[in-house]
N, C-alpha and C positions, 0 to 999 in steps of 0.2 A: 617220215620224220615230221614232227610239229614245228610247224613254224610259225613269228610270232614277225608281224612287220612292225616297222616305223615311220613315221613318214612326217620329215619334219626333224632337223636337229640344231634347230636352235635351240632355247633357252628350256623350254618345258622336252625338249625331246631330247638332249644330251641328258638330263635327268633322269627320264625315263627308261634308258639306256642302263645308265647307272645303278639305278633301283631294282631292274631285268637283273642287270647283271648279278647283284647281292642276293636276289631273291632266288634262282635258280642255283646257286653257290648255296645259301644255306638249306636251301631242299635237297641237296647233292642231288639234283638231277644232271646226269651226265650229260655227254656233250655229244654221243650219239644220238640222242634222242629230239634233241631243242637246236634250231637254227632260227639266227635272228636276219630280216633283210629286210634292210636301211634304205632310206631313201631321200636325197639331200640336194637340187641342182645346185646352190651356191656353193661359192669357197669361203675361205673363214679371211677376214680382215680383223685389221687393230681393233675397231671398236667393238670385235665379240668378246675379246679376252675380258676376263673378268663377271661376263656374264652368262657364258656359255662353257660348262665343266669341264669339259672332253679340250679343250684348247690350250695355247700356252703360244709363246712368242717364235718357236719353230715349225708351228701351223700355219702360219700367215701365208694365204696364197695356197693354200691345200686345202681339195674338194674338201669340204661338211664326212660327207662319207666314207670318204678312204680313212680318214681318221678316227672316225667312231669304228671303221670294221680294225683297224689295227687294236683300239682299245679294249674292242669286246675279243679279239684271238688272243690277246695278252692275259683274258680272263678264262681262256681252257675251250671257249667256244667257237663255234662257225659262222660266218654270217657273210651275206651276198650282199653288197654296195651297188649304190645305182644313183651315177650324177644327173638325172634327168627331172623332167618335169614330171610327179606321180600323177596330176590328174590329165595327164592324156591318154584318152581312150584307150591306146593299146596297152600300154602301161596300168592300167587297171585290172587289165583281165592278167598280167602278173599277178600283183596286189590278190588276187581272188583265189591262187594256191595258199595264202597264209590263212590260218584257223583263224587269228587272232590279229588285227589292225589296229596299234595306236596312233590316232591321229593329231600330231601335233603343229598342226600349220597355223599362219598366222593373220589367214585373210576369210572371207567366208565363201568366195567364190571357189577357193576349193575342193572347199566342203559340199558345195553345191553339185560339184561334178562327180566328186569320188564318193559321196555315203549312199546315195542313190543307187549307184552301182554296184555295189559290195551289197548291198539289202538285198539287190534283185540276184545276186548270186547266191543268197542266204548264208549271208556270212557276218559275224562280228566286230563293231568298230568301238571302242573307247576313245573317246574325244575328249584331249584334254587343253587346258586353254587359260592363262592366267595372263592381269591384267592390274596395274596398280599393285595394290594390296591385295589381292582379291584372286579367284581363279574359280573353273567349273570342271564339271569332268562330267559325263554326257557316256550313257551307255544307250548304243542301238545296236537292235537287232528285227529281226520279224515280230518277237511279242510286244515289242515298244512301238511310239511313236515315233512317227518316220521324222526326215528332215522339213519335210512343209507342213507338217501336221504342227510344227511348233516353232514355225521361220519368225515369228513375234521376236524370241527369242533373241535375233542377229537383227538387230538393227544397225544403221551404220555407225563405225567402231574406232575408237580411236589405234591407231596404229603401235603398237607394241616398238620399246624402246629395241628390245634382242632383234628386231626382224631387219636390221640393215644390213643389206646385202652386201656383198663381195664384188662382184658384178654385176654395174648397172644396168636394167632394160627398160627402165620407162622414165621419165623428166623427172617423177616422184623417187625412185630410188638415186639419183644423180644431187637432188639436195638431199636428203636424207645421210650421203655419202659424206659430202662437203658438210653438212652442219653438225657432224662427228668429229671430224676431223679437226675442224677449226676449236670445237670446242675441247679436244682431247687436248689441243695445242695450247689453251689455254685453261690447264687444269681442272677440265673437266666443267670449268663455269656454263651451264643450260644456255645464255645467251651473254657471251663477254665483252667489256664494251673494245671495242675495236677505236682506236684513235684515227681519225682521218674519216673514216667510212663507218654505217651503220651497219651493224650484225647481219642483216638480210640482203645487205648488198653486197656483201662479201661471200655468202652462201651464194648468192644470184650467179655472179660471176664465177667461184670456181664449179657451181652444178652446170654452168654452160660449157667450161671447158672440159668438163667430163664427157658433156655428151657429144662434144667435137672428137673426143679421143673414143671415145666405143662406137661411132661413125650413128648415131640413134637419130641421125635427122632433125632433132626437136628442138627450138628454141623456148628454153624457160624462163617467164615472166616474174615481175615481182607478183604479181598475185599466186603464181602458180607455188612459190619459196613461202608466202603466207598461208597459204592451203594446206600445204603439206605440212610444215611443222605445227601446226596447230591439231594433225592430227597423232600427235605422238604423245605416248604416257610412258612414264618410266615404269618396269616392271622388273623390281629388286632379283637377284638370279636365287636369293633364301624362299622366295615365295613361289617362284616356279619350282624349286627343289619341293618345296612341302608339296604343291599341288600333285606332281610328277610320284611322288612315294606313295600320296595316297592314293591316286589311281590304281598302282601295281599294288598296293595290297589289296584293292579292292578283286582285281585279277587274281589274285592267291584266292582271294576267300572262296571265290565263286567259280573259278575256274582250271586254279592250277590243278585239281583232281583227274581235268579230262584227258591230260599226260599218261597218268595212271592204268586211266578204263582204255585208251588207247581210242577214243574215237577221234574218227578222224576230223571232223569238226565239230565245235561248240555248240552249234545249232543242234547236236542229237544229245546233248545230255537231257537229263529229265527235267521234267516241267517245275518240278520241287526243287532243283538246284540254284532257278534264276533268282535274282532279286525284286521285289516288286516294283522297287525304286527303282529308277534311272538316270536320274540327277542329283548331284551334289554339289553346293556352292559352298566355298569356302572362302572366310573372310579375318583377315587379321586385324583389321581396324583399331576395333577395343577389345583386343584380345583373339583368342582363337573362337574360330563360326565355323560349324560344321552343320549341316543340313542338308537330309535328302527327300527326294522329291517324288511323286507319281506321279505323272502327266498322260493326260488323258488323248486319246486321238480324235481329229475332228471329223465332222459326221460326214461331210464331204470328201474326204479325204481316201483315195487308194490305195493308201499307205503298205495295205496286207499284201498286197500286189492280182489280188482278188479281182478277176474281169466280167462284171454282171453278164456281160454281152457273148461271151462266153465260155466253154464247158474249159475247166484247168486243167483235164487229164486228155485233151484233145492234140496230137503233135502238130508238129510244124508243116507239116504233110498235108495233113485233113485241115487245115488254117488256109495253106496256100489253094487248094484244090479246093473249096465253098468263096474265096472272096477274089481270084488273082485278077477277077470278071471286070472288078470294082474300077470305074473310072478314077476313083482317089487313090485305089490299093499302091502301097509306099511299104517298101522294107529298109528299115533304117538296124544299121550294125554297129556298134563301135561311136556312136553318135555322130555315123557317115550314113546319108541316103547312099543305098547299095543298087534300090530299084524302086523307080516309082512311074505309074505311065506318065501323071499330070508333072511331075516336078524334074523328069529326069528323064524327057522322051528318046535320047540316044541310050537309054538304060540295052542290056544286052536283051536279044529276043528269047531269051530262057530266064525263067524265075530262079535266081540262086539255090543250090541245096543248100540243106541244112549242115552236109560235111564240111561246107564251104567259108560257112560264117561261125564266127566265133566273140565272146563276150556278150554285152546286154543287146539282145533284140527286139525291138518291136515292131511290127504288123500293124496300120491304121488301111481301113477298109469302110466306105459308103462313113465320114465324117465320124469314127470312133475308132478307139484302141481294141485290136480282137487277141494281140498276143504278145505278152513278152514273161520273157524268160532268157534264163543264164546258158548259153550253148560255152560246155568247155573245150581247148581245143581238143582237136580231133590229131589223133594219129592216123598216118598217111598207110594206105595195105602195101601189107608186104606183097615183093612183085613175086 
């Protein structure tokens, strides 16, 4: 079965959802064939309503994902829900049966963890991402540039108005919480004057009581209530819908066919199928701004996953057996050291098989990279 992830359902990913859903509806592609799986750790609070499609006031307090999978079964389809964190390691090598990953998060560090891994499993990611006015939509794969090939790109970012959590985990989401709230309370005014006390001290105070009640350890400062909300931009929920629809048409154009041919991932369609472009910025400022891009890969860069140092058709076998000698030699799985002599000398006294490990691997041996690659798991022999 084809499967198409999500990861992210806030504002640009309850969208995206939507647009899945219309677009596989007017394809009539049936519902044996396409499964959607979601992936969301928050719950929904007051201040998604409004900005986040999939919600409504008897959401409140219910995971992101159980609600978008009741949404998409309401539309004739299947789909797997998962309240967890997607960029952890094991949860990636999930993410790595889907053909097809749209990635709608709202920070860059998770991009940082999850694109990398999904390339090295040779698989497909749509990155979509809006912002003000304004939004991008970002296609990787093996022919494109990777995520550092073009890290320029993510500079640090102001924090998106949809991205307030449900559940606080860090002093930044506990004001972010409280200066919702307060300003929900007072009709939505961005900073309303408060009689007796100033705006930020009234955030100060209830982000601290927040983080007494979800037991987070952390005392927040006024400086820390001035940090945070100065990194917040309003981002309209019409402009994430626009950005969110052209991405999935962009996926019709270029991809809904591989349903058809039946491959089982995107990576084997033909070379003539892809687009040259990769990037699209889209900008409603003065009017509508559509524009796509080629970007090139930098010359440093091992983006192809191409290892000078050694031969790519060589297993994990013949890798282990030429370097296990190496005083440096380090097998890292899952973005866990598994075994290393220097870094991990209680390591076990047998080199891991290969049946053993699973997701992105790499091999560093005498101060260099000799191996990595996507190990899927492994079924266990029948006895």
């Amino acid at each position: 079965m084809y499967t198409i992830a999500v990861v992210g359902l806030g504002g640009s990913g309850c969208e995206v959802v939507r647009s899945l859903m219309y677009a596989l509806n007017t394809a009539v592609i049936s519902s044996d064939r396409v499964k959607l799986l979601i992936v969301d750790r928050d719950t929904i609070s007051k201040t998604n309503l409004g900005k986040q499609a999939l919600y409504n006031d008897e959401s409140v307090g219910e995971f992101k994902s159980s609600v978008a999978r009741a949404f998409i079964e309401s539309q004739g389809y299947q789909a797997e829900a998962y309240s967890t964190d997607a960029a952890r390691p094991a949860f990636v090598t999930k993410l790595a049966t889907a053909a097809m990953t749209f990635l709608c998060v709202d920070n860059v560090e998770a991009r940082r963890r999850i694109i990398p891994a999904l390339l090295l499993a040779r698989k497909t990611i749509i990155d979509v991402g809006s912002e003000g006015l304004a939004g991008s939509i970002r296609l990787y794969s093996s022919r494109y540039p990777c995520f550092y090939c073009t890290s320029w790109m993510y500079p640090k970012r102001r924090r998106p108005l949809c991205s307030v959590p449900g559940i606080p985990r860090t002093a930044e989401d506990c004001i972010l919480i409280a200066a919702y709230a307060i300003s929900e309370s007072y009709a939505n005014d961005p900073q309303p004057a408060i009689s007796g006390e100033s705006y930020e001290a009234v955030v100060l105070s209830t982000a601290n009581e927040l983080s007494e009640i979800y037991n987070l350890g952390v005392q927040i400062t006024p400086g820390d209530v001035t940090n945070a909300l100065q990194q917040v931009v309003s981002t309209p929920f019409h402009i994430s819908g626009l950005v969110a629809s052209y991405a999935v048409s962009l996926w019709c154009k270029y991809f809904l066919g591989s349903l058809d041919q039946k491959i089982g991932s995107i990576d084997g369609l033909p070379e003539d199928a892809w687009p040259q472009e990769c990037l699209w910025m889209i900008s409603t400022y003065n009017g509508l701004y559509i524009h796509a891009f080629t970007l090139k890969r930098q010359q440093d860069c091992s983006c192809t996953f191409s290892l000078p140092d050694s031969d790519p058709d060589r297993s994990y076998s013949d890798i282990v057996s030429e370097y296990s000698s190496a005083p440096d030699f380090t097998i890292v799985a899952d973005q866990r050291i598994v075994y290393s002599h220097s870094l991990l000398p209680e390591s076990a006294d047998t080199v891991p098989l290969e049946k053993d490990l699973e997701g992105a691997v790499f091999i560093y041996a005498n101060e260099k990279l000799v191996y990595a690659e996507w190990i899927d798991y492994k079924l266990s022999p029948s006895a």
